[in-house]
GUVEXPA-568189 format. One record per residue (C-alpha): residue number from 1; x, y, z. Coordinates in nm, 4 decimals. Each point is the difference from the previous one (the first is absolute). Layout:
+-----+----------+----------+----------+
:   i :       c1 :       c2 :       c3 :
+-----+----------+----------+----------+
: NUM :        X :        Y :        Z :
...
+-----+----------+----------+----------+
END
This chain:
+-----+----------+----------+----------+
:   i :       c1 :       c2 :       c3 :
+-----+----------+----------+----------+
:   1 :   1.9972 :  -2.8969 :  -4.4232 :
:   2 :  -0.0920 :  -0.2367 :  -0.2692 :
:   3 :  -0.2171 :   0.0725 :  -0.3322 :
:   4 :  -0.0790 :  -0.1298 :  -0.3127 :
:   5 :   0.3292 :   0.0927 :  -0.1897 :
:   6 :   0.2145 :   0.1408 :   0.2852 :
:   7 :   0.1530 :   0.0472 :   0.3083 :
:   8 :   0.0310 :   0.2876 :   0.2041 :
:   9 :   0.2280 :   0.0731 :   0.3356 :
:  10 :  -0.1988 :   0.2163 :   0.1900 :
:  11 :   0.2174 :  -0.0125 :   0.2926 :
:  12 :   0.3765 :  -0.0868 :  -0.0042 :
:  13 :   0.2890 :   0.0096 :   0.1457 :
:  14 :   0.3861 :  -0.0755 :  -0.1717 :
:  15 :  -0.2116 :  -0.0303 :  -0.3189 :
:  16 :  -0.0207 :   0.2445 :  -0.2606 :
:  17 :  -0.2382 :  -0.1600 :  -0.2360 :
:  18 :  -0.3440 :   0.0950 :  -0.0474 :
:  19 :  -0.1570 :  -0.1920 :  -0.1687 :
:  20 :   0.0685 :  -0.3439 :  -0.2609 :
:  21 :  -0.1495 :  -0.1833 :  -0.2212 :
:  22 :  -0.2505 :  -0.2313 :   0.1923 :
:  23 :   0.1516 :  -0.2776 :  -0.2403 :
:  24 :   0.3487 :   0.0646 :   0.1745 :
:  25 :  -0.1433 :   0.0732 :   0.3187 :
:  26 :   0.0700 :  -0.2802 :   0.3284 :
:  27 :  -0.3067 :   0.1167 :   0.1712 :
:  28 :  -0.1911 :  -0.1033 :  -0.2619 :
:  29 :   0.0666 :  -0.3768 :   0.0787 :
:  30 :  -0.0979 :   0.0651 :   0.4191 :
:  31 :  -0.3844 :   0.0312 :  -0.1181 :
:  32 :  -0.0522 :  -0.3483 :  -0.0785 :
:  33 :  -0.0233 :  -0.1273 :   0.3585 :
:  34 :  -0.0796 :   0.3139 :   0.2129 :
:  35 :  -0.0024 :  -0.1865 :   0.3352 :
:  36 :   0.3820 :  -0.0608 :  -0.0572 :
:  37 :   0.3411 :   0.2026 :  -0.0238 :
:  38 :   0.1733 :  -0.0363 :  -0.2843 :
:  39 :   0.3803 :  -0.0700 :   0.0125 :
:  40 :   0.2586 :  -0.0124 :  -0.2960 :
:  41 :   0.3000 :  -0.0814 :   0.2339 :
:  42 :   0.2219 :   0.0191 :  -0.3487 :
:  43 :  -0.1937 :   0.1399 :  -0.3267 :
:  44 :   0.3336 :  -0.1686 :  -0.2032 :
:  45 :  -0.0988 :  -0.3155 :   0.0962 :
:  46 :  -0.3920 :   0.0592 :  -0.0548 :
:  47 :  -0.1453 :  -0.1246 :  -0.3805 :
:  48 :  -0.2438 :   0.2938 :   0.0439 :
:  49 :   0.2487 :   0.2746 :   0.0396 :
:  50 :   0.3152 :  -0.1319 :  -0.1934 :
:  51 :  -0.1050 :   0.2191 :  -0.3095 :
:  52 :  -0.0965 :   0.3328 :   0.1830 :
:  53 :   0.1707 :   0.2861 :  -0.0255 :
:  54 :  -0.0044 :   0.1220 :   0.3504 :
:  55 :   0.2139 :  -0.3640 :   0.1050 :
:  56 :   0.2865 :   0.1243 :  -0.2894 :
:  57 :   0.3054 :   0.2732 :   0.0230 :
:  58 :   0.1098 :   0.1824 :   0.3058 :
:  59 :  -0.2107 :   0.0517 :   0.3044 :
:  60 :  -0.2569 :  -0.3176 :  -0.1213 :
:  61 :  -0.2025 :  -0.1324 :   0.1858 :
:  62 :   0.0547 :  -0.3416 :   0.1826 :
:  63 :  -0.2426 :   0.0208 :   0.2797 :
:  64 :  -0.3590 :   0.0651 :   0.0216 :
:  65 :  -0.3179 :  -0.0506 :   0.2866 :
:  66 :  -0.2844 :   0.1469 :  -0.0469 :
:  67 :  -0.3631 :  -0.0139 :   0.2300 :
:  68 :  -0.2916 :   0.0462 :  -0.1570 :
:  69 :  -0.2346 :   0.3068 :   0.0579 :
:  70 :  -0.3214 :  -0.1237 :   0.0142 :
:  71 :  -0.3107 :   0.1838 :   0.0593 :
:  72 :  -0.2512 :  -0.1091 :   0.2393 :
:  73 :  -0.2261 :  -0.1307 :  -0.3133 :
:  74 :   0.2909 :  -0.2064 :  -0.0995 :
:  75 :   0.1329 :   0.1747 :  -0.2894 :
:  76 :   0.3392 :   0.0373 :  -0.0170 :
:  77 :   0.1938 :   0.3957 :  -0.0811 :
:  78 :   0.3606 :  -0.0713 :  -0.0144 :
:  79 :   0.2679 :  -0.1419 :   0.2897 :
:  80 :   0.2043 :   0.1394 :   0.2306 :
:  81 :   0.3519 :  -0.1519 :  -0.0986 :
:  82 :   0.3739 :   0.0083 :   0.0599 :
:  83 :   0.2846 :  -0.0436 :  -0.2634 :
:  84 :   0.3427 :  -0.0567 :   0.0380 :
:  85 :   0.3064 :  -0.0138 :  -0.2481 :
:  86 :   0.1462 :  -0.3086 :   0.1830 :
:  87 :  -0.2143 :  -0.3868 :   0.0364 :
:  88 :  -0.1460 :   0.0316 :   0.3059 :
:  89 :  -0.2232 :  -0.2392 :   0.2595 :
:  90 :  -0.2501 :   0.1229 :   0.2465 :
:  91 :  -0.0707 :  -0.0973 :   0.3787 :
:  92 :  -0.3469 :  -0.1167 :   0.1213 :
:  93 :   0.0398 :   0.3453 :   0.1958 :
:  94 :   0.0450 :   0.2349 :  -0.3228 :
:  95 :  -0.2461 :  -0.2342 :  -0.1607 :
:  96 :  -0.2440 :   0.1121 :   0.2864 :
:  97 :   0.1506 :   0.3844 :   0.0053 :
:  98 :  -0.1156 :   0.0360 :  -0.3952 :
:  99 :  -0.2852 :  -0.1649 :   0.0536 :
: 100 :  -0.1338 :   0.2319 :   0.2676 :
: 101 :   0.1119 :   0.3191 :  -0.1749 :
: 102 :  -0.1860 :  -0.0787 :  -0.3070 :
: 103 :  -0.2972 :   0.0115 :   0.2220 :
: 104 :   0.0936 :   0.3246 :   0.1758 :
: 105 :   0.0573 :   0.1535 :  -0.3641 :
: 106 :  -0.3347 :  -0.1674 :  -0.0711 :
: 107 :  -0.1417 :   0.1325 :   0.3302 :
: 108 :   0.1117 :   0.3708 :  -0.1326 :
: 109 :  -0.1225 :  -0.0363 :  -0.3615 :
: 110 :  -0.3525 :  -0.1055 :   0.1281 :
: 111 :   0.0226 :   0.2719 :   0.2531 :
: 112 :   0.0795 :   0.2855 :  -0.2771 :
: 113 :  -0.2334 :  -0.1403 :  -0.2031 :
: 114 :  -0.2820 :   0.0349 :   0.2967 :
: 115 :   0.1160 :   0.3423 :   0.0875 :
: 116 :   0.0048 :   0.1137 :  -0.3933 :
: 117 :  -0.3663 :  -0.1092 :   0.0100 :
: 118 :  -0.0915 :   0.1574 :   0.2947 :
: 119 :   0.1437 :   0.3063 :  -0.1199 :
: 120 :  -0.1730 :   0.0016 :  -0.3227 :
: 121 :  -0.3148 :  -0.0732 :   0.1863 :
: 122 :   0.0191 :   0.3226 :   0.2218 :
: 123 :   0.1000 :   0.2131 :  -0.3056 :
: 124 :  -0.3292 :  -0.1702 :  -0.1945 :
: 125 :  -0.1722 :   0.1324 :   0.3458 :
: 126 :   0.1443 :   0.3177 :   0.0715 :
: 127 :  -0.1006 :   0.0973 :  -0.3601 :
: 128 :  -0.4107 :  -0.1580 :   0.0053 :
: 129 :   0.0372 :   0.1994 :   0.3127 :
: 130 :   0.1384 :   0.3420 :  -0.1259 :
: 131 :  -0.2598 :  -0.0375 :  -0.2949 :
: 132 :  -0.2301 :  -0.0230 :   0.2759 :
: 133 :   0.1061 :   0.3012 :   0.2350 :
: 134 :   0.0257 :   0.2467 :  -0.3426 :
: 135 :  -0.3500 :  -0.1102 :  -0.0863 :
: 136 :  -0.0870 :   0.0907 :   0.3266 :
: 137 :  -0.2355 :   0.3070 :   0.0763 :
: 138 :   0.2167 :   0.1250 :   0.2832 :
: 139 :   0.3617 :   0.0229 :   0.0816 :
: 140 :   0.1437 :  -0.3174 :   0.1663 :
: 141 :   0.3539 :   0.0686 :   0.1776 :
: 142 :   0.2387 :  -0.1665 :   0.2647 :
: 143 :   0.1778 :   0.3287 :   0.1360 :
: 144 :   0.2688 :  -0.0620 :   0.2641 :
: 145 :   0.0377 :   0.2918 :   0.2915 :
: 146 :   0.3536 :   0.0280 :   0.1751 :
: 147 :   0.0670 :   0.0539 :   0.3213 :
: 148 :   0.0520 :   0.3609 :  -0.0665 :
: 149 :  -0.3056 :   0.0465 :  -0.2279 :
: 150 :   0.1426 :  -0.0517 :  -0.3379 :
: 151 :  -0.2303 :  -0.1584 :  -0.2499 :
: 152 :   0.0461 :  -0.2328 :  -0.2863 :
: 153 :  -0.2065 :  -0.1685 :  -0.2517 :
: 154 :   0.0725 :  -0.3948 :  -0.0431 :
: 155 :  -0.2967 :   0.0452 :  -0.2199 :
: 156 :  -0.2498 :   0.1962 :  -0.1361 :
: 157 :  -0.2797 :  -0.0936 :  -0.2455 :
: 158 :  -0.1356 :   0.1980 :  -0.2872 :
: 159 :  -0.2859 :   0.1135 :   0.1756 :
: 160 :   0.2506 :   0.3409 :   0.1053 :
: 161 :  -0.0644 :   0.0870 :  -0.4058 :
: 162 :  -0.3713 :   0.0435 :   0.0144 :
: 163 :   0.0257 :   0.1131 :   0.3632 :
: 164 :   0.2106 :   0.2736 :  -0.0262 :
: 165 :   0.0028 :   0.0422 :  -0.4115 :
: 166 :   0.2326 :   0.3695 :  -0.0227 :
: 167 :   0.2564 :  -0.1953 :   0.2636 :
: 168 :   0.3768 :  -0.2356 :  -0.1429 :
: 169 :  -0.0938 :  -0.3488 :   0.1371 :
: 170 :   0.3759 :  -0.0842 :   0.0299 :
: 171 :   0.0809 :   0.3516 :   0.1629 :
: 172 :  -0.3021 :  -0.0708 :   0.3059 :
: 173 :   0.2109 :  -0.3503 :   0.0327 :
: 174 :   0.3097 :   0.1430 :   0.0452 :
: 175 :  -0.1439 :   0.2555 :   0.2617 :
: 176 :  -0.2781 :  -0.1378 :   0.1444 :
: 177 :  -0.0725 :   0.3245 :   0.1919 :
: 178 :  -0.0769 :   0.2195 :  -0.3124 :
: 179 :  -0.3372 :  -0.1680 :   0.0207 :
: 180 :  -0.0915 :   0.2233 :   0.2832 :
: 181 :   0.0294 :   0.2834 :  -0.2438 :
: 182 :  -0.3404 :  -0.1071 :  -0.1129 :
: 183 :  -0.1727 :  -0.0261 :   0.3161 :
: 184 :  -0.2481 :   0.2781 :   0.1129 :
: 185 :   0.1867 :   0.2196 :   0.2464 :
: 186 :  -0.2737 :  -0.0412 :   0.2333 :
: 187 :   0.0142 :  -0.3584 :   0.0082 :
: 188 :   0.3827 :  -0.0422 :  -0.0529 :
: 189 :   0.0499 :   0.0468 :   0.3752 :
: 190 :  -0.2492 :  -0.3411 :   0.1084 :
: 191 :   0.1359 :  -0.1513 :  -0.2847 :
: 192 :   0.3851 :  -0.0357 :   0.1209 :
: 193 :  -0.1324 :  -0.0300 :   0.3652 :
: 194 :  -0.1922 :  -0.2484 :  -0.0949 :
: 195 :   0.3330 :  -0.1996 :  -0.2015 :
: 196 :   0.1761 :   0.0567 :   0.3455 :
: 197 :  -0.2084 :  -0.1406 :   0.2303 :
: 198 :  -0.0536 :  -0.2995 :  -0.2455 :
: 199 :   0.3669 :  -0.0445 :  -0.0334 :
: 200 :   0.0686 :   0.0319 :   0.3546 :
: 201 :  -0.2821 :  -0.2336 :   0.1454 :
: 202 :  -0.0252 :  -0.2064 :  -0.3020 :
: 203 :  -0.3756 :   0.0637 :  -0.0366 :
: 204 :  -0.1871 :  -0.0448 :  -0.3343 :
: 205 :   0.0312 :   0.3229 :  -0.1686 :
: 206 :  -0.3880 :   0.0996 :  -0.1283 :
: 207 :  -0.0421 :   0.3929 :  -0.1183 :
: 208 :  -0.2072 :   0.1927 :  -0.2194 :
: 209 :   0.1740 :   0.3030 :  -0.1589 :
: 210 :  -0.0251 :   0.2856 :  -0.2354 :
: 211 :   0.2545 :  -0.0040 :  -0.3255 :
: 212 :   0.0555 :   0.3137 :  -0.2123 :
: 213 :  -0.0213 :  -0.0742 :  -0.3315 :
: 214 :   0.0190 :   0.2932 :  -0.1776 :
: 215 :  -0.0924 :   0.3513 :   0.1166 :
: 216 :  -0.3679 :  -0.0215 :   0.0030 :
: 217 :  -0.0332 :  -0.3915 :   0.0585 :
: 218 :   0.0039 :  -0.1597 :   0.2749 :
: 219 :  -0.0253 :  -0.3933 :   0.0712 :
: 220 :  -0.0308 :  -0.2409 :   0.2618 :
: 221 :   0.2431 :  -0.2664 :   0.1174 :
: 222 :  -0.0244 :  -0.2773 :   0.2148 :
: 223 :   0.3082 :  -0.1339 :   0.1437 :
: 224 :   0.0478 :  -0.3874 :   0.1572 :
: 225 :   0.2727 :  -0.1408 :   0.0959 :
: 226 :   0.1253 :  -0.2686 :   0.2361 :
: 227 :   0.3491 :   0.0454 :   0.1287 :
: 228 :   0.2625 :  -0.2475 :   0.1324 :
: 229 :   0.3563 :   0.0671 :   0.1749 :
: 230 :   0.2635 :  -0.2433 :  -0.0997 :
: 231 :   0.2810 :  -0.1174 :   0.2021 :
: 232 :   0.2037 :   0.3418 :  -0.1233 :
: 233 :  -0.2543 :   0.2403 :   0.1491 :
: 234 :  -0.1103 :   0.1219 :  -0.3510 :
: 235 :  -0.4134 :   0.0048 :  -0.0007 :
: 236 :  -0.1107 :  -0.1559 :  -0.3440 :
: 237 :  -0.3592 :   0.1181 :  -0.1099 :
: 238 :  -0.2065 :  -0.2364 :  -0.2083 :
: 239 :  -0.2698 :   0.2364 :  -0.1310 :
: 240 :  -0.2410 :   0.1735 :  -0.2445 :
: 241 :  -0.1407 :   0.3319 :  -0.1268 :
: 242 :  -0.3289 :   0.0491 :  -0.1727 :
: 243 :  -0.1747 :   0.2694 :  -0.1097 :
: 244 :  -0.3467 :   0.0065 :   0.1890 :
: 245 :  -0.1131 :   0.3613 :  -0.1416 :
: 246 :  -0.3200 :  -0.1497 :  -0.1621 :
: 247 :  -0.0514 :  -0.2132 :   0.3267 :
: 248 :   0.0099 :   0.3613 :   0.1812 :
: 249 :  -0.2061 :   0.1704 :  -0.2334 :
: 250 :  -0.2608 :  -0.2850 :  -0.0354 :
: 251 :  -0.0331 :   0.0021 :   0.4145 :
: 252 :  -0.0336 :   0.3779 :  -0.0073 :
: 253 :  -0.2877 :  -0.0472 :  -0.2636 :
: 254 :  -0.1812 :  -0.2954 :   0.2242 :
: 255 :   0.0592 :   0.2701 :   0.3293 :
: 256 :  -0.2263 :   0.2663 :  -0.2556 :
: 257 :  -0.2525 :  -0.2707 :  -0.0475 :
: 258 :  -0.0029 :  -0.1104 :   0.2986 :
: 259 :  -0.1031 :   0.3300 :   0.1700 :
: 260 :  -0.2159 :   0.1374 :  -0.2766 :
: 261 :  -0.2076 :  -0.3225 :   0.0895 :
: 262 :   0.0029 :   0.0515 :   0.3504 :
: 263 :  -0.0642 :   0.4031 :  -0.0112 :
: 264 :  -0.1409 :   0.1112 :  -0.3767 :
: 265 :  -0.2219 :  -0.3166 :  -0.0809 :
: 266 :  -0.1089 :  -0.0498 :   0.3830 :
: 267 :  -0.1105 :   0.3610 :   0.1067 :
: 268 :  -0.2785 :  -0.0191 :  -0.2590 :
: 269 :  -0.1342 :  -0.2938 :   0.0724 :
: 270 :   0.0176 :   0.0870 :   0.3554 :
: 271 :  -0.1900 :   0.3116 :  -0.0626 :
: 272 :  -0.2720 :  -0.2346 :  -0.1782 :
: 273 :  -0.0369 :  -0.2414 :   0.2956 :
: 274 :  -0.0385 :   0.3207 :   0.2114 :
: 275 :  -0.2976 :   0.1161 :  -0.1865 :
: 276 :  -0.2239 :  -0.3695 :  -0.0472 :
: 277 :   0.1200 :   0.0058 :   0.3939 :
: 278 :  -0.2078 :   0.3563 :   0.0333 :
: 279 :  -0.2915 :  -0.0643 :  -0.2496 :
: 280 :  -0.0458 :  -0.3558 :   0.1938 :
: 281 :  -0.0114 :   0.1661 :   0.2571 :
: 282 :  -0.2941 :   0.2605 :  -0.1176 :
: 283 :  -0.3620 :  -0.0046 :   0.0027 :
: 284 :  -0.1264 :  -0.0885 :  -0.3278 :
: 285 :  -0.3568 :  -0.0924 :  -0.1412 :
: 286 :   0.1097 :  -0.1682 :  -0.3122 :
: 287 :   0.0269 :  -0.3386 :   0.0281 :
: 288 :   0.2146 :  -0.0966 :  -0.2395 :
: 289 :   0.2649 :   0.3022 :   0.0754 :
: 290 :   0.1560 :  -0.1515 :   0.2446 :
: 291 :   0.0501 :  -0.3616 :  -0.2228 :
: 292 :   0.1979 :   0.2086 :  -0.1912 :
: 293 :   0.1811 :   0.1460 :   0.2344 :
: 294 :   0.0547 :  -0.3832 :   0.1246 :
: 295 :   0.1136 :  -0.0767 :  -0.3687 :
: 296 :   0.2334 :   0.3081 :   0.0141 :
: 297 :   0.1302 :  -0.1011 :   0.3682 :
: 298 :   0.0591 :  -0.3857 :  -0.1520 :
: 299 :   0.2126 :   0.1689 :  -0.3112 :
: 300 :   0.1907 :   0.2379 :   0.1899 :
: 301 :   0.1124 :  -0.3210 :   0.2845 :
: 302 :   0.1546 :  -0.1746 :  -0.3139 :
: 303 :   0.1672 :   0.2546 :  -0.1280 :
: 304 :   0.1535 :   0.0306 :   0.3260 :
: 305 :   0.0797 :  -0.3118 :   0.0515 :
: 306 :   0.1521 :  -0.0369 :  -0.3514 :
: 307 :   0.1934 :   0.3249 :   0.0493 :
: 308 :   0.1139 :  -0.1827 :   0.3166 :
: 309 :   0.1165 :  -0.3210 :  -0.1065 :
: 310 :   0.1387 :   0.1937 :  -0.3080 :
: 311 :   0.2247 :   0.1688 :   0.2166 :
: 312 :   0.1201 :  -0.2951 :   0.1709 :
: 313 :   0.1050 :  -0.1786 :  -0.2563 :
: 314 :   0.2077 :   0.2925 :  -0.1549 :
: 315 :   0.1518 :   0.0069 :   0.3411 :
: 316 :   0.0594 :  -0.4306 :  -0.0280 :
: 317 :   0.1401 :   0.0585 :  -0.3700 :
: 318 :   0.2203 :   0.3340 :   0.1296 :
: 319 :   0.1744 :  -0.2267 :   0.2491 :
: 320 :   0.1201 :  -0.2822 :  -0.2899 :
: 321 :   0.0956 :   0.2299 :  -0.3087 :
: 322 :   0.2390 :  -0.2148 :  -0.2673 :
: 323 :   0.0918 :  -0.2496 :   0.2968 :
: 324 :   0.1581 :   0.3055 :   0.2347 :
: 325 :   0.0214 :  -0.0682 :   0.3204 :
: 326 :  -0.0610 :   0.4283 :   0.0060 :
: 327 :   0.1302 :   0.0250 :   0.3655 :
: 328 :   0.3641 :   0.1208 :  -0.1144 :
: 329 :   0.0961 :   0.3084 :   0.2126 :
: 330 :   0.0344 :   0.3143 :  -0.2278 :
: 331 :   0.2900 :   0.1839 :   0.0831 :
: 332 :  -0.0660 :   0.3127 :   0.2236 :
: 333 :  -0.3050 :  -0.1511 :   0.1626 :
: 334 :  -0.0411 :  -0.0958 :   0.3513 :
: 335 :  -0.0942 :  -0.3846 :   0.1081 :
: 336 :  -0.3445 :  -0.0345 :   0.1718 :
: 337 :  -0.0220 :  -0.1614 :   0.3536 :
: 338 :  -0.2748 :  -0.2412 :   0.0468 :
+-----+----------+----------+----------+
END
């Protein structure tokens, strides 16, 4: 390889220099005419290496023929060459034998350089995407199941910090399993039933769970996953966890609304249609009585109408809470045949 003041040997064999003087250097003289192979077939006899020092003393050089290394935009890195201590002539055949492996050592530095690239392309991406997964407000992992049922994390995001805060992120990758520590006791059993038949079927993994936090807290978790088997028989899971306890709370809140619409607000105003219903249906002199009773009979079918169409759309706005598709089975509970 060729610079501005030198010349390095990056690869060589029966050669123990590493690098000259570019001044003193034969390769230099090869980039002039790239397409061609140079050939000193006596460096003695040459005007342009009678004075250098590597053509004087023991072991000098006599013979050089170098091949250009040029890259595909024509510039040209160095040569692949061959020296000798004795004059020497080349064949058309070893002409066309250097000529081809200066393009196969070509061929490899444009391939390392590719690869090198590539390489520092998926690092650039594997860290915008770790950024991502630690910003993340869940716990992204790839866990790999054995065969027997041992578990490993190939990764796990920093979600499992503010998911389980009094728990050793690096301990809960090393054992995977600890994490059912955490797991309600009364769910713990649907929850690993549910990883089995998942595992075993290869079936989307979608649970809702309880999660101990601390003595007197306790949190929701939803689990997804989508698992593959690879050629080995080990079960990959590509998955998340998030924490759904507000989701669970807020549909428990929209369940109280819900019925104190249809039984606290609604009895009353039943009650109220009951009685216009019995004083329309009386016997009354006054006139003008029974336009109010009209007027209260008009007020009391709106309000039941609004109360109505109230409680529909909390029903409508129940079913799409934060985007949730809310039909996750909850561990413990039974599916419903239609």
């Amino acid at each position: 390889m060729v610079d501005k003041d030198r010349t390095w040997h990056k690869s060589k064999y029966g050669f123990d220099v590493d690098e000259v003087n570019r001044k003193d250097s034969f390769c230099q003289h090869a980039l002039d005419n790239p397409s061609e192979i140079l050939i000193v077939e006596d460096a003695q006899l040459d005007k342009k290496f009678i004075d250098n020092p590597f053509t004087k003393g023991d072991n000098a050089i006599r013979f050089y023929a170098g091949a250009p290394l040029v890259t595909k935009k024509g510039y040209v890195l160095g040569t692949l060459c061959v020296v000798d201590t004795k004059p020497r002539k080349l064949t058309d055949i070893q002409k066309r034998a250097l000529y081809i492996l200066s393009k196969k050592a070509m061929d490899y530095l444009n391939s390392r350089k590719l690869i090198l690239l590539q390489n520092n392309n998926i690092e650039l991406n594997a860290l915008k995407l770790k950024k991502l997964t630690d910003l993340a407000p869940c716990i992204i992992y790839q866990l790999q199941i054995a065969k027997n049922g041992e578990m490993k994390f190939d990764f796990l995001s920093k979600g499992i910090n503010s998911s389980l805060p009094n728990f050793d992120s690096e301990l809960i990758k090393k054992s995977p399993k600890l994490i059912f520590d955490f797991i309600h006791p009364d769910d713990l059993p649907y929850v690993k039933q549910s990883i089995k038949e998942s595992s075993k079927h290869l079936t989307e993994w979608n649970i809702a769970y309880r999660v101990k936090i601390s003595e007197n807290k306790t949190e929701w978790h939803l689990g997804r996953a989508l698992p593959e088997k690879t050629k080995k028989g080990t079960v990959i899971w590509y998955g998340t966890i998030q924490n759904i306890t507000s989701l669970i709370e807020y549909e428990k809140t929209m369940e109280q609304i819900m019925f104190d619409i249809s039984h606290v607000l609604r009895k009353p105003v039943a009650n109220l249609l009951g009685l216009t219903n019995l004083i329309e249906n009386e016997k009354f002199s006054e006139l003008n009585f029974k336009e109010y009773v009209g007027y209260i009979k008009i007020v009391s079918d709106e309000l039941d109408n609004f109360i109505k169409k109230l409680n529909q759309t909390y029903r409508q706005k129940n079913k799409k809470i934060a985007g949730f598709n809310r039909n996750f089975p909850k561990a413990g509970s039974k599916k419903k045949n239609n």
